[in-house]
C-alpha positions in Angstrom: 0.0 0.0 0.0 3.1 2.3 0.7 4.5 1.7 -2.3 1.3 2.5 -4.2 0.9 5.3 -2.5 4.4 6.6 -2.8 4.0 5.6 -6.5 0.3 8.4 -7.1 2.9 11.0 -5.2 5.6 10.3 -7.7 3.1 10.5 -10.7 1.7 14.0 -8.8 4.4 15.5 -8.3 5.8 14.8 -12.1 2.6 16.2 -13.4 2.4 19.2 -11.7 6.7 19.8 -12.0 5.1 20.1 -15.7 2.9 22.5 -15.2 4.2 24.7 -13.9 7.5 24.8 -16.0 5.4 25.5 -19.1 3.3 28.3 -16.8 6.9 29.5 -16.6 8.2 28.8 -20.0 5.3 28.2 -22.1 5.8 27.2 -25.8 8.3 24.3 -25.1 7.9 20.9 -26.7 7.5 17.4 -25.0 11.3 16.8 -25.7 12.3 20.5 -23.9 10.3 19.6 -20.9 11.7 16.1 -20.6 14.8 17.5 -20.6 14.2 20.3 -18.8 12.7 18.2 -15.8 15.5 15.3 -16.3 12.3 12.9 -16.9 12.1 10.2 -19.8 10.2 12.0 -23.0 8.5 8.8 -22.9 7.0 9.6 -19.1 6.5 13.4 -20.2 4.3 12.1 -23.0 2.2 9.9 -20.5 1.6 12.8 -18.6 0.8 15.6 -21.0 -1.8 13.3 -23.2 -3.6 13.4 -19.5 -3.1 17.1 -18.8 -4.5 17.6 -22.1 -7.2 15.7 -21.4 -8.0 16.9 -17.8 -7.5 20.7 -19.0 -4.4 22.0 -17.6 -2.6 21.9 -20.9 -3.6 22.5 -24.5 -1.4 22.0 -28.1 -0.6 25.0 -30.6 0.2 24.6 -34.1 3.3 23.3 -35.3 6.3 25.5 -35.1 8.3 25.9 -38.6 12.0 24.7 -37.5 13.2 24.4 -41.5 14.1 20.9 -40.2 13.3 17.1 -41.9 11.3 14.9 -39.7 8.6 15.7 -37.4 8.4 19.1 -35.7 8.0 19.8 -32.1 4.8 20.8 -30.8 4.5 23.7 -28.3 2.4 23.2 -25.0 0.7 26.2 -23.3 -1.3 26.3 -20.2 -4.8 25.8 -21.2 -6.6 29.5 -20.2 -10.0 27.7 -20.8 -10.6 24.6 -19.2 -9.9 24.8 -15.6 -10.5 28.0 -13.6 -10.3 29.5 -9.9 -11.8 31.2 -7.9 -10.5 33.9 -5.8 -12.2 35.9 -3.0 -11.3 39.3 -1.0 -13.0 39.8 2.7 -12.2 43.5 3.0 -13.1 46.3 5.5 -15.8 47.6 2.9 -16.8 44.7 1.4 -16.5 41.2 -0.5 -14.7 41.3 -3.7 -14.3 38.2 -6.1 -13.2 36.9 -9.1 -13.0 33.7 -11.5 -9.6 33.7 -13.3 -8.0 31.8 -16.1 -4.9 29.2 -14.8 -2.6 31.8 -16.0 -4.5 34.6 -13.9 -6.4 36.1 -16.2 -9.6 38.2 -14.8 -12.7 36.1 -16.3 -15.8 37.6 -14.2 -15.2 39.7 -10.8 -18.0 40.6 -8.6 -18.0 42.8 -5.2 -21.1 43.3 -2.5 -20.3 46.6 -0.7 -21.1 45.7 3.4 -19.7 47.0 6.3 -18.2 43.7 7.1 -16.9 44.3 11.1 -20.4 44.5 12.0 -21.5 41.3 11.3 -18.5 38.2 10.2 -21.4 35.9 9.5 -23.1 38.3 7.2 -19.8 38.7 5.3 -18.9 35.2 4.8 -22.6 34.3 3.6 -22.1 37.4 1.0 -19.0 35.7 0.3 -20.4 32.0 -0.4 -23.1 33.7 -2.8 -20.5 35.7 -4.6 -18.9 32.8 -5.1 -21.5 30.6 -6.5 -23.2 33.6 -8.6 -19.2 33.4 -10.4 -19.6 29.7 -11.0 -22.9 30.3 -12.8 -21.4 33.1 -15.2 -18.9 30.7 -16.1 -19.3 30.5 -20.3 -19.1 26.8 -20.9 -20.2 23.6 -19.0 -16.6 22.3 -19.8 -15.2 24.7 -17.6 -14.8 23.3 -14.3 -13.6 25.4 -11.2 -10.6 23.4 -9.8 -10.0 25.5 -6.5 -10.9 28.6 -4.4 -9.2 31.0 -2.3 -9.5 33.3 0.5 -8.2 36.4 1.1 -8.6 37.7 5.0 -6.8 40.7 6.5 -5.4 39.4 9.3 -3.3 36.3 11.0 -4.5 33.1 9.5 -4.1 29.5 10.2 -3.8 28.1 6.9 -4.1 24.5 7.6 -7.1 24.8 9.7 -8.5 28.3 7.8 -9.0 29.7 10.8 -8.5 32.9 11.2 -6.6 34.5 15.1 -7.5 38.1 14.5 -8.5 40.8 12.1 -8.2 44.3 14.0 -9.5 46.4 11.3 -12.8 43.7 10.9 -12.6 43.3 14.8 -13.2 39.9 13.5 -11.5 37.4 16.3 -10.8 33.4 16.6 -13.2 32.7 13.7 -12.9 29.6 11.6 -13.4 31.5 8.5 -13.0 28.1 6.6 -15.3 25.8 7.9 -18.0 28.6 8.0 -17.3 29.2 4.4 -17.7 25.4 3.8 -21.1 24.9 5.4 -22.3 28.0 3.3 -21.0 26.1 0.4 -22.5 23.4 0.8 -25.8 22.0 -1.3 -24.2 24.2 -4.2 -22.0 23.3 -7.2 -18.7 24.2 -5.0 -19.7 22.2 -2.4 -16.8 19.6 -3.1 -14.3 21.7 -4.7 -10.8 22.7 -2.5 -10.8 25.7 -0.7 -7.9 27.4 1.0 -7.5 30.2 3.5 -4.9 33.1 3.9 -3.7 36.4 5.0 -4.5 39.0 2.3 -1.0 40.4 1.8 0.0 36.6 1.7 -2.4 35.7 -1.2 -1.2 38.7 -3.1 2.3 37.9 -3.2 1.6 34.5 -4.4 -0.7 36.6 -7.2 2.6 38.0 -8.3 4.8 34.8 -7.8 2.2 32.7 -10.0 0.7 35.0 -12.3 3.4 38.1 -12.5 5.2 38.7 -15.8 8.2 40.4 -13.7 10.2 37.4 -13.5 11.2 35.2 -10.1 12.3 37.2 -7.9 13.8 35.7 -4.0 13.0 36.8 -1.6 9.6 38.3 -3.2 8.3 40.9 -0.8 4.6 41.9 -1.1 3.6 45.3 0.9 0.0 45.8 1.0 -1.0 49.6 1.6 -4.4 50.7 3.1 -6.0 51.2 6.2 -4.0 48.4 7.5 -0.2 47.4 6.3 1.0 43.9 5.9 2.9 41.9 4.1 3.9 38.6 1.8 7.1 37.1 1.8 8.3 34.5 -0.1 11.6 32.9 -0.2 12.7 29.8 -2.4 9.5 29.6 -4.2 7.9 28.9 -0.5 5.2 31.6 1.4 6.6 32.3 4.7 3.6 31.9 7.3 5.3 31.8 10.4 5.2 29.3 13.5 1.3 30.5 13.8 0.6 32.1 10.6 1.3 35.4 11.5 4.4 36.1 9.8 4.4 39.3 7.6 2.1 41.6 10.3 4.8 44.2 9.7 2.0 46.5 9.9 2.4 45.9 14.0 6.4 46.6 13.8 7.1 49.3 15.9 8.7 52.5 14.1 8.1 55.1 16.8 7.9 53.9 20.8 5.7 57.0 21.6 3.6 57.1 18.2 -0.1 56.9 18.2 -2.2 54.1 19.6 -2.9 51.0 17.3 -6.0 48.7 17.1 -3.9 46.1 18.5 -2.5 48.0 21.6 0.7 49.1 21.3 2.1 52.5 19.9 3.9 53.6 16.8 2.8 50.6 14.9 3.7 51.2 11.0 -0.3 51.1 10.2 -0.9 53.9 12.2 1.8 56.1 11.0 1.5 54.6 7.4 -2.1 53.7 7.1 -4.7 55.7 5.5 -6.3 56.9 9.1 -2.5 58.5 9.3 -3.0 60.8 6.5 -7.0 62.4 7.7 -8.0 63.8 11.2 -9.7 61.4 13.5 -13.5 63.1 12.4 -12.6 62.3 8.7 -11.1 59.3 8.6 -14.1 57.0 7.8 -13.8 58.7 4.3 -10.7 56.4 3.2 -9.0 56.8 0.0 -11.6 59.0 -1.1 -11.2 61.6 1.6 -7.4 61.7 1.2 -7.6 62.3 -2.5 -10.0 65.0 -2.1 -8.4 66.9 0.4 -5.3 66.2 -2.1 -6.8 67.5 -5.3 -8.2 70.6 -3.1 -4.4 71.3 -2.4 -4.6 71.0 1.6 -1.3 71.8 3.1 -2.3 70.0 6.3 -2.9 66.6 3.9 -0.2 67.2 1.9 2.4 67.2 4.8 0.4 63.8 6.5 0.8 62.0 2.8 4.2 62.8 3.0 4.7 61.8 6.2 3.4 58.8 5.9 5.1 58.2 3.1 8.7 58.7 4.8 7.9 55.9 7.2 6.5 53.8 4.1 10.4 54.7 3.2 11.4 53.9 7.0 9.2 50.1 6.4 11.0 49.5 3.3 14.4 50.0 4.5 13.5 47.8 7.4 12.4 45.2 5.2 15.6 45.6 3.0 17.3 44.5 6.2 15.9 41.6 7.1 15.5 39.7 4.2 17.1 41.8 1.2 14.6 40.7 -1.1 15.2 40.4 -4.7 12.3 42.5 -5.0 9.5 44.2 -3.3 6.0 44.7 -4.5 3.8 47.4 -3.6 0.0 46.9 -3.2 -3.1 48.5 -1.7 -5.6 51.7 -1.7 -3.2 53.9 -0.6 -0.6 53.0 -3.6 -3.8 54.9 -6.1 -1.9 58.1 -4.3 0.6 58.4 -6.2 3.5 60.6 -6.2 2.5 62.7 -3.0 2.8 59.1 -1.1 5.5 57.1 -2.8 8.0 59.8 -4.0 8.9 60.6 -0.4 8.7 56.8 0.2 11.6 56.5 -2.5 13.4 59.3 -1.2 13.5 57.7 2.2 14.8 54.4 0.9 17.4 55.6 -1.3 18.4 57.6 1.9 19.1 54.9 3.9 20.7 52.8 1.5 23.0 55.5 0.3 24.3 56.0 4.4 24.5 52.5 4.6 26.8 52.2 1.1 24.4 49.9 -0.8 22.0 50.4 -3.8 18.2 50.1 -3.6 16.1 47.0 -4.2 13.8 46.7 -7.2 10.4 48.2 -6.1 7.5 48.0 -8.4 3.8 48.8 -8.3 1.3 45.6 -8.5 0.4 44.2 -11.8 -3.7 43.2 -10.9 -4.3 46.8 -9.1 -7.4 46.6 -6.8 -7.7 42.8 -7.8 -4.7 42.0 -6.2 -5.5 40.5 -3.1 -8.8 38.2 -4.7 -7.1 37.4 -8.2 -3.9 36.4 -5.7 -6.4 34.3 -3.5 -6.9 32.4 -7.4 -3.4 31.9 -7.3 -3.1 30.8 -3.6 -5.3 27.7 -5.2 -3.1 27.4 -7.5 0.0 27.4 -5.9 -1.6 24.7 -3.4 -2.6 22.5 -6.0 0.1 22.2 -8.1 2.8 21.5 -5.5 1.9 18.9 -3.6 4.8 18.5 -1.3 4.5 22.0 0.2 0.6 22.2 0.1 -1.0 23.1 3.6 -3.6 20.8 4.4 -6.6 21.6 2.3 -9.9 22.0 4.2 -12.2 19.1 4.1 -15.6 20.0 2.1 -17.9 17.7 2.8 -19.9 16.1 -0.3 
């Protein structure tokens, strides 16, 4: 039994090694991959006649090589077949999506909700979303093969449960298992789901979907009302002993700064954060409020946004230190600012390089905008399923 078993892991993990070297390098031939993978073309062969068949991969036409004898035919990740879907529980609402394997927006949807007042509302909003997505879908052949979950807070991704959201007020909820009862008696009812930090899911968004390149570490730095962030290193999403890794919103950067929602002062969110750039009255207005006050021209904005953005410079340089990442990502409302935030961010980082004799990282603006965090919850599904050695636990969904 053993040995079968060790044999479907083998099988697995050669099938999926596949996959994602053509999501990678797409256009390559049987032969290319085989040798690519060090596997015998006669095992690749096996396995891409069933990818193709199951919808992960598809066949192009012939490329011309001016060559006797039979040509090589290119594989490409099917964009068709097999889709995800990704969800976003944030502060103001639900936003979700159904992407393509390659990441590739199909249908989004979003239910505005004020979601701290009531978790249970949220995730029922969330379950509907989800199913409405699965009924726009344009072809019974498509089959959804995986959803994610986006959460802004500390998660437990084994389990999907989620320790604590400050800016939900959302505490100790299992987030997964919620979602799974309101699943099922639908079409998804049977279909994995996984559960994550927002920031987390984001950064796999750009490690699965981005046409940057591979980057290691790959930093992710979500900007809004609260800051977090996604780290991976070796192609592996650093969650911590608990899950909590990358709360570098709750890194200290002033001892006797302002109050945050977890308890301590001079956290990074509150001197970064949207609430750091609008009076206490005002700062229920968000994104929209700051840019208002901005395109109005008022000083006492102007000098906040800057501000904030010099500790945003202060984060980054921090974040330089301890991992000196290959590059760093920047997501979020607040990044829709634009120069009056990030250039003094910049400044500050080049700063503190220069002193320090080194040269800046790469820092570049997210690729999916505001559907970072649910089109990178389509990826955390992704990057689940097709490695099977490093997968969490998936949540059991009952038939």
């Amino acid at each position: 039994m053993q040995f079968t078993a060790d044999q479907h892991l083998l099988k697995d993990l050669n099938r999926m090694a596949i996959v994602r070297h053509l999501g990678a390098q797409p256009g390559q031939s049987r032969a290319a991959v085989a040798e690519a993978l060090q596997l015998t073309k006669s095992t690749v062969s096996t396995l891409v006649k069933e990818l193709i068949a199951e919808g992960w991969l598809l066949e192009r036409e012939v490329v011309a090589t001016g060559e006797l004898g039979r040509r090589p035919t290119p594989l490409f990740i099917d964009p068709g077949r097999l889709v995800l879907l990704g969800a976003e529980m944030g502060v103001d609402g639900v936003n979700a999506v159904v992407t393509s394997l390659t990441g590739d927006v199909l249908a989004r949807l979003r239910s505005p909700l004020d979601a701290a007042r009531d978790p249970q509302l949220a995730l029922v909003r969330a379950a509907k979303l989800l199913v409405q997505l699965h009924a726009r879908l344009d072809t019974p052949q498509q089959q959804v093969i995986g959803i994610g979950i986006g959460l802004p807070g500390g998660v437990d991704e084994a389990t999907g449960h989620l320790h604590f959201a400050p800016n939900l007020g959302w505490r100790d909820l299992p987030v997964g298992q919620l979602l799974t009862e309101h699943l099922r008696g639908t079409p998804l009812q049977t279909v994995p789901m996984f559960v994550q930090n927002e920031a987390d899911v984001a950064a796999l968004g750009e490690l699965e979907f981005g046409s940057e390149g591979r980057a290691d570490p790959l930093i992710y730095l979500s900007l809004g009302v609260g800051v977090g962030a996604g780290v991976i290193v070796e192609d592996r999403l650093l969650t911590g002993a608990r899950g909590l890794a990358g709360e570098v919103g709750h890194m200290t950067l002033a001892l006797d700064g302002p109050r945050c929602s977890c308890g301590r002062r001079g956290c990074a969110e509150t001197l970064i954060g949207l609430r750091a750039m609008l009076p206490a009255a005002d700062d229920a207005g968000g994104l929209a409020e700051v840019r208002r006050r901005l395109d109005a021209e008022q000083l006492d904005c102007r000098a906040a946004v800057a501000n904030a953005g010099r500790y945003l410079g202060l984060l980054l340089g921090n974040l330089c230190a301890a991992y000196d990442p290959g590059r760093i990502v920047l997501g979020g409302p607040s990044v829709e600012l634009g120069p009056p935030f990030l250039q003094h961010a910049f400044a500050t980082l080049e700063e503190l390089a220069g002193a320090a004799g080194e040269s800046s990282p790469t820092v570049t603006l997210s690729r999916f905008g505001a559907d970072a965090v649910p089109v990178g919850a389509a990826a955390l599904a992704r990057y689940r399923l097709t490695r099977p050695l490093i997968a969490a636990r998936r949540l059991a969904v009952a038939a």
